[in-house]
C-alpha positions as CSV (number, residue, x, y, z in Angstrom):
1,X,0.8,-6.6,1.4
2,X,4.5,-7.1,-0.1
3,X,6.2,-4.0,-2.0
4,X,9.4,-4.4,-3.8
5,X,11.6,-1.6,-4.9
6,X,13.4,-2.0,-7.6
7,X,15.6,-0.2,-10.0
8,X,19.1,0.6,-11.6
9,X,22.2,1.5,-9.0
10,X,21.8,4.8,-8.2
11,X,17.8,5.7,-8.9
12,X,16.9,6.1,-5.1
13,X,15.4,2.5,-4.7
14,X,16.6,2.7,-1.0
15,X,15.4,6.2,-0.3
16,X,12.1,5.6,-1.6
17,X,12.0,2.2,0.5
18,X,13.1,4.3,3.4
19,X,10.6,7.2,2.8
20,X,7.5,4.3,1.9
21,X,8.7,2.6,5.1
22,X,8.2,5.2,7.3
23,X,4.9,6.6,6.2
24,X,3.4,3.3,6.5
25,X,5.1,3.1,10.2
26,X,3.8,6.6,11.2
27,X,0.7,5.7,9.8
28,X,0.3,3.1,12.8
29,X,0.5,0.0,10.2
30,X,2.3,-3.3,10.7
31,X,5.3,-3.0,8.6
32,X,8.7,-5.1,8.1
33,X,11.2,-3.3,6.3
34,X,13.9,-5.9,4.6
35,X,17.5,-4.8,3.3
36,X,17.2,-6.9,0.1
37,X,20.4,-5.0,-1.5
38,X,24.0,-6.2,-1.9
39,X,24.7,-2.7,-1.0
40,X,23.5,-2.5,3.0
41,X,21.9,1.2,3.5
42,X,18.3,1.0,4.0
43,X,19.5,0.9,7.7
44,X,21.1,4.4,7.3
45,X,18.3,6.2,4.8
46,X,16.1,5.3,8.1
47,X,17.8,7.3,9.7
48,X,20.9,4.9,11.8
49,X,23.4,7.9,12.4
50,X,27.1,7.1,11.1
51,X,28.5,6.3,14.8
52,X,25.2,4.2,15.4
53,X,25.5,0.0,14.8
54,X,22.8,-2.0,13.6
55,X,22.5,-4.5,16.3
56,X,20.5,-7.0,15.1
57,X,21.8,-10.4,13.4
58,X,21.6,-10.8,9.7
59,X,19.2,-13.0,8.2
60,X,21.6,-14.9,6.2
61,X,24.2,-15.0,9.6
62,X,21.4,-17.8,11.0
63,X,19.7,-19.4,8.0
64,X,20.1,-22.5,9.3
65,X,18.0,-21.7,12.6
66,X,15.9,-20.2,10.4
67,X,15.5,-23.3,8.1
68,X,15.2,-25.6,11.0
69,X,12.1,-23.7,12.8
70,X,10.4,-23.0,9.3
71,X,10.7,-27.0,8.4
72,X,8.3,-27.8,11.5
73,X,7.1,-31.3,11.2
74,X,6.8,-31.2,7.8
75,X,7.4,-34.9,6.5
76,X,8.2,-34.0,3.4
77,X,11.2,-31.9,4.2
78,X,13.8,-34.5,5.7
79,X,16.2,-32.1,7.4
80,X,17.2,-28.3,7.6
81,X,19.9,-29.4,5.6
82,X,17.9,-30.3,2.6
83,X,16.0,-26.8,2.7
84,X,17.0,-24.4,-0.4
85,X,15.4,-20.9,-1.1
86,X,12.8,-21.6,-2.8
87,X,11.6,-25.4,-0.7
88,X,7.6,-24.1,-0.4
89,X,5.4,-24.5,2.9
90,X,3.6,-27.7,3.4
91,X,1.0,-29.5,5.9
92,X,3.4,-29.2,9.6
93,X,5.4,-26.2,7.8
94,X,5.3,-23.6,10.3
95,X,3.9,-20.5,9.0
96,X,5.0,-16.8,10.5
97,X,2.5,-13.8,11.0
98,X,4.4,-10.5,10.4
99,X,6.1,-9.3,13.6
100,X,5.1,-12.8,15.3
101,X,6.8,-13.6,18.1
102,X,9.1,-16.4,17.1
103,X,12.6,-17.1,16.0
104,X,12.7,-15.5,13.0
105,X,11.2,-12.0,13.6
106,X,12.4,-11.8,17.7
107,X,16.2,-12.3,17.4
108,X,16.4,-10.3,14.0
109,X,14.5,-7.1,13.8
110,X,15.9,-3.9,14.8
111,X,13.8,-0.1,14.8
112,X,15.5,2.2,13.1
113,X,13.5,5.8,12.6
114,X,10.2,3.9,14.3
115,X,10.2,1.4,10.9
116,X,11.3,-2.9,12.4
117,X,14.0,-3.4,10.2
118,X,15.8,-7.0,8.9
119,X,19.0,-7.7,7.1
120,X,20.3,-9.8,4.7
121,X,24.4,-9.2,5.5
122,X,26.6,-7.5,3.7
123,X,28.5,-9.5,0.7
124,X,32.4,-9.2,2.2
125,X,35.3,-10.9,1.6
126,X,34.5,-14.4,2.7
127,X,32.3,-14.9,-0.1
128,X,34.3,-13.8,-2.8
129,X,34.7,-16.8,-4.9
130,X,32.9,-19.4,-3.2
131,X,29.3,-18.0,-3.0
132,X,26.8,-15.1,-4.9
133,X,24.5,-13.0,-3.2
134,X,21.4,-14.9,-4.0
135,X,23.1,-17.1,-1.4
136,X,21.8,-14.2,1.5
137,X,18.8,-13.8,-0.2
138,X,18.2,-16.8,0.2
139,X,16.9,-16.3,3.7
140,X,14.1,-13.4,2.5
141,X,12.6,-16.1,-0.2
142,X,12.1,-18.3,2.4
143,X,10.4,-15.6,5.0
144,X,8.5,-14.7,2.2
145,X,7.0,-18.4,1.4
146,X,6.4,-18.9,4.8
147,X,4.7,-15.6,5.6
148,X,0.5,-15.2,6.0
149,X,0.5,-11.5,6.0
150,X,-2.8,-9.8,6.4
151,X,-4.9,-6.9,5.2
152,X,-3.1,-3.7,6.6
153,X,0.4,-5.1,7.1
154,X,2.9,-4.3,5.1
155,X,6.5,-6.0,3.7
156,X,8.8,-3.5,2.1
157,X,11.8,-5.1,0.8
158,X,14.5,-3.1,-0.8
159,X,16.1,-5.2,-3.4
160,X,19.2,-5.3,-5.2
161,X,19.6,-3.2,-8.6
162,X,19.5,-4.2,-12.1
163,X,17.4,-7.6,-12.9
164,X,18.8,-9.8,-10.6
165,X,16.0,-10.5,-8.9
166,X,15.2,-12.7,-11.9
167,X,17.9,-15.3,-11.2
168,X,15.4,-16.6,-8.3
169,X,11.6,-16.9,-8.0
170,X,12.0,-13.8,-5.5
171,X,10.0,-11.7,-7.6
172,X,7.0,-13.0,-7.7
173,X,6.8,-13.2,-3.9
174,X,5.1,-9.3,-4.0
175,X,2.2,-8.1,-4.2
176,X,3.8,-5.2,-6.0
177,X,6.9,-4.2,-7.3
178,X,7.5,-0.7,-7.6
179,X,10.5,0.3,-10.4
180,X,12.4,3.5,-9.6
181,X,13.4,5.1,-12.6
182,X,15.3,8.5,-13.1
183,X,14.4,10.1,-16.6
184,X,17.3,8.8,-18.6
185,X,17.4,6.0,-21.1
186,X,19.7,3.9,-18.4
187,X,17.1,4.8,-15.6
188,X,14.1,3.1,-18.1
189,X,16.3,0.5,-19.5
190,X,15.9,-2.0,-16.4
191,X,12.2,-1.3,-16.8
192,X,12.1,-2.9,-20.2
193,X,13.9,-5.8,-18.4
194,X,11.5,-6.3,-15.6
195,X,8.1,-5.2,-17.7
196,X,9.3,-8.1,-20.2
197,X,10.1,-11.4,-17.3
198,X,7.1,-10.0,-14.9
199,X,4.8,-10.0,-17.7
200,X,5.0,-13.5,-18.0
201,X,3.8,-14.3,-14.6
202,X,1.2,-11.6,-14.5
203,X,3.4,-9.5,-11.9
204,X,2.4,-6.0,-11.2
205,X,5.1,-3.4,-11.7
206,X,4.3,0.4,-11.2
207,X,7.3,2.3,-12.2
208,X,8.0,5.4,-10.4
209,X,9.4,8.4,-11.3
210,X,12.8,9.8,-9.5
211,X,14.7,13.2,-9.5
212,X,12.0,14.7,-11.4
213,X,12.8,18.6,-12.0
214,X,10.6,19.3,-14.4
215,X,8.1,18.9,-17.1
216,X,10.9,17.8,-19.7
217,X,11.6,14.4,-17.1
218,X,8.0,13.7,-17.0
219,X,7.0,14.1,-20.8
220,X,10.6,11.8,-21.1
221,X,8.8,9.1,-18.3
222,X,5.7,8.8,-19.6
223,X,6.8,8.5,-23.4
224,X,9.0,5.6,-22.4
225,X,6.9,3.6,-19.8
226,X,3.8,4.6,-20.4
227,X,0.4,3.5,-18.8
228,X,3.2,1.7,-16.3
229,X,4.1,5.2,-14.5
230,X,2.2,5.7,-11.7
231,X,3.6,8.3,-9.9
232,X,6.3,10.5,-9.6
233,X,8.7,12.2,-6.8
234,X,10.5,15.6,-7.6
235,X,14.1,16.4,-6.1
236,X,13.7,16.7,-2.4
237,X,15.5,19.0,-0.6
238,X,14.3,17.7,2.5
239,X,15.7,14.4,1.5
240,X,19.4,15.8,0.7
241,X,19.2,17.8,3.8
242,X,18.7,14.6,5.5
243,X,21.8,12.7,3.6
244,X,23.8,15.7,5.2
245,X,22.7,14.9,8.5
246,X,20.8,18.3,8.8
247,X,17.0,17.0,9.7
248,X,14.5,20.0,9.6
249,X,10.8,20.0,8.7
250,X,9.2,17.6,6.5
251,X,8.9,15.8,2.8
252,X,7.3,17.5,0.2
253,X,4.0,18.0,-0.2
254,X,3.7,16.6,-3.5
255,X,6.4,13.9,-2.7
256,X,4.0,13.2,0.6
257,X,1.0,12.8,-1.9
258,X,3.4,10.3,-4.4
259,X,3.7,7.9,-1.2
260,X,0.3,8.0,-0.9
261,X,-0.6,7.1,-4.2
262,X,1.7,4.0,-4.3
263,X,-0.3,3.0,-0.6
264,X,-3.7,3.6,-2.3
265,X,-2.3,0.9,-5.6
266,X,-0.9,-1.7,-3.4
267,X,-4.0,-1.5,-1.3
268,X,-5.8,-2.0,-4.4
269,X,-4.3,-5.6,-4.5
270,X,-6.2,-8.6,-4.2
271,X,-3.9,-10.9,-2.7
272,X,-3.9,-14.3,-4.9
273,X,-2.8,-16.9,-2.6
274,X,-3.1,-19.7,-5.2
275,X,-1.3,-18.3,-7.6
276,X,1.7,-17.4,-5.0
277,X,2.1,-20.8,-4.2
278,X,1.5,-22.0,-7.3
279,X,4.5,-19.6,-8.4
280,X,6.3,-20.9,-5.4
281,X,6.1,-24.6,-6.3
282,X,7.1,-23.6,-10.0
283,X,10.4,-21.6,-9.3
284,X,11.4,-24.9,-6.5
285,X,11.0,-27.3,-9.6
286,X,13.3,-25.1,-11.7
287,X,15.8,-25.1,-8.9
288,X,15.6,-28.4,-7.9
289,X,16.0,-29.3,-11.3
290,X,18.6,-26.8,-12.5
291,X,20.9,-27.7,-9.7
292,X,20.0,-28.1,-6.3
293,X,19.0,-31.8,-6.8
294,X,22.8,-32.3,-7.6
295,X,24.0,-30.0,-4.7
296,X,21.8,-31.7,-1.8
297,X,21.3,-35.5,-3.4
298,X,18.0,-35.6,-2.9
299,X,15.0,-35.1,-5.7
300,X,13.2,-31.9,-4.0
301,X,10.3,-32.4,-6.1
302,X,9.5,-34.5,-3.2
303,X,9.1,-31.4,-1.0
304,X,5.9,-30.2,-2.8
305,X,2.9,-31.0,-0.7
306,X,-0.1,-30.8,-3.0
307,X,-2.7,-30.7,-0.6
308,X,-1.6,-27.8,1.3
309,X,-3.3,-24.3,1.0
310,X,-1.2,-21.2,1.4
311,X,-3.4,-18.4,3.1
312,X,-4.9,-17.6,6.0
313,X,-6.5,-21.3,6.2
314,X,-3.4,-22.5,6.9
315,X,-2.7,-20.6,10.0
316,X,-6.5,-22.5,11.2
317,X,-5.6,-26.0,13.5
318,X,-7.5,-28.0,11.5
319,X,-4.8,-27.2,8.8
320,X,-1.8,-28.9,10.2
């Protein structure tokens, strides 16, 4: 199951992907956490000390390796080159299980605090001007197409703030999206934003509270999200104590039970695999169309297969 954590700058997104991360991990699940964020700390809210390097390539650093094992011997797709974010699987597409051995997973995943942890890249000076950071994002849209993740195994992805995810067909690549929001009118405002475009595509989005301190911030969630809150987390001391680089103890109990909840409602999922790819195929035509027809001169439209099956079928010989 995929998990998105959204939210406004500054509402604990990465935290909570952090803390989610980890419970799955010590749990004994299969998990892949992703640094989704423009801002590069889900490495750190692990638990990477500040003398400690992140070893481990960044996803964007190799995307054309990346493209070029994904493409297969999919006839469709006539180079690496011609590969864009949101190109879809087809029949000779090769598909990845989650923490497969092969060249996406081996070369770029890193533990940090027991949780198998990938990278975008940080947006630095080089790309000022001449690219956005959907450009590195790029590389987790296409690990998400490709991916046949099972019951049990879990992607966590912390994405960037604000809407942005929007400007791609990234987020309907989840399973769920969970919305961090504080209880302040900017903490629900990105709600409004992502309740409105995920509503169109019948995207699940379970908002959960942050910083909650009392009953004042809950009354103040649930009047302005509504039947959408699903749980909440209080202010964590164990959690500050932590940013200070003073580890002791444990989470919260009721913080402990909030990360449980949000297991127990992406659990609940039923994973649609038709209606993933036929998101997938939708969002390529937009692209294709909007622009990256122009930018590779070639009609992508071509690169839908409409015989191929996303799912677990696909992984089957008899597939390819």
């Amino acid at each position: 199951m995929r998990a998105a954590f959204v939210g406004k700058g500054g509402s604990g997104k990465t935290t909570l992907s952090a803390l989610f991360s980890r419970r799955l991990a010590h749990s004994g699940a299969p998990v892949v956490a992703i640094d989704g964020d423009i801002n590069q700390h889900l490495a750190h809210a692990l638990g990477l000390g500040d003398h400690e390097t992140f070893a481990a390539p960044p996803l964007s650093a190799r995307l054309g390796e990346i493209k070029a094992h994904l493409r297969g011997s999919n006839p469709r797709i006539t180079s690496p080159e011609a590969m864009i974010k949101t190109t879809p699987p087809g029949r000779g597409s090769r598909l990845l299980r989650l923490l497969g051995d092969d060249p996406v997973h081996t070369p770029h995943l890193q533990r940090v605090g027991g949780v198998p942890l990938m990278v975008t890249g940080e947006f630095d000076e080089s790309d000022l001007g001449v690219a956005c950071y959907h450009s590195k994002l790029g590389a987790v849209e296409l690990y998400l197409n490709h991916l046949v993740d099972g019951p049990g195994e879990y992607v966590v992805v912390d994405m960037t703030a604000g809407a942005d995810a929007f400007a791609s067909g990234l987020f309907t690549r989840f399973d769920m999206t969970f919305l961090v929001a504080e209880p302040t009118r900017k903490g629900v405002s990105v709600y409004r934003q992502y309740r409105d475009h995920a509503r169109e595509f019948g995207i699940p989005i379970a908002v959960i509270g942050n910083k909650v301190t009392g009953e004042d911030d809950l009354l103040f969630l649930k009047e302005h999200v509504g039947d959408d809150l699903l749980t909440y987390v209080r202010h964590s001391s164990w959690v500050r104590a932590q940013e200070q680089g003073r580890p002791h103890g444990d989470l919260e109990p009721h913080n402990i039970h909030a990360l449980r909840h949000m297991r127990t409602a992406l659990d609940a999922r039923t994973k649609d695999w038709t209606a993933f790819q036929e998101h997938a195929v939708a969002f390529h035509l937009r692209n294709a169309a909007a622009w990256a027809d122009r930018a590779t001169g070639t009609d992508l439209s071509a690169q839908i297969d409409p015989d191929f099956r996303h799912g677990p079928t696909a992984l089957e010989p008899s597939a390819d």
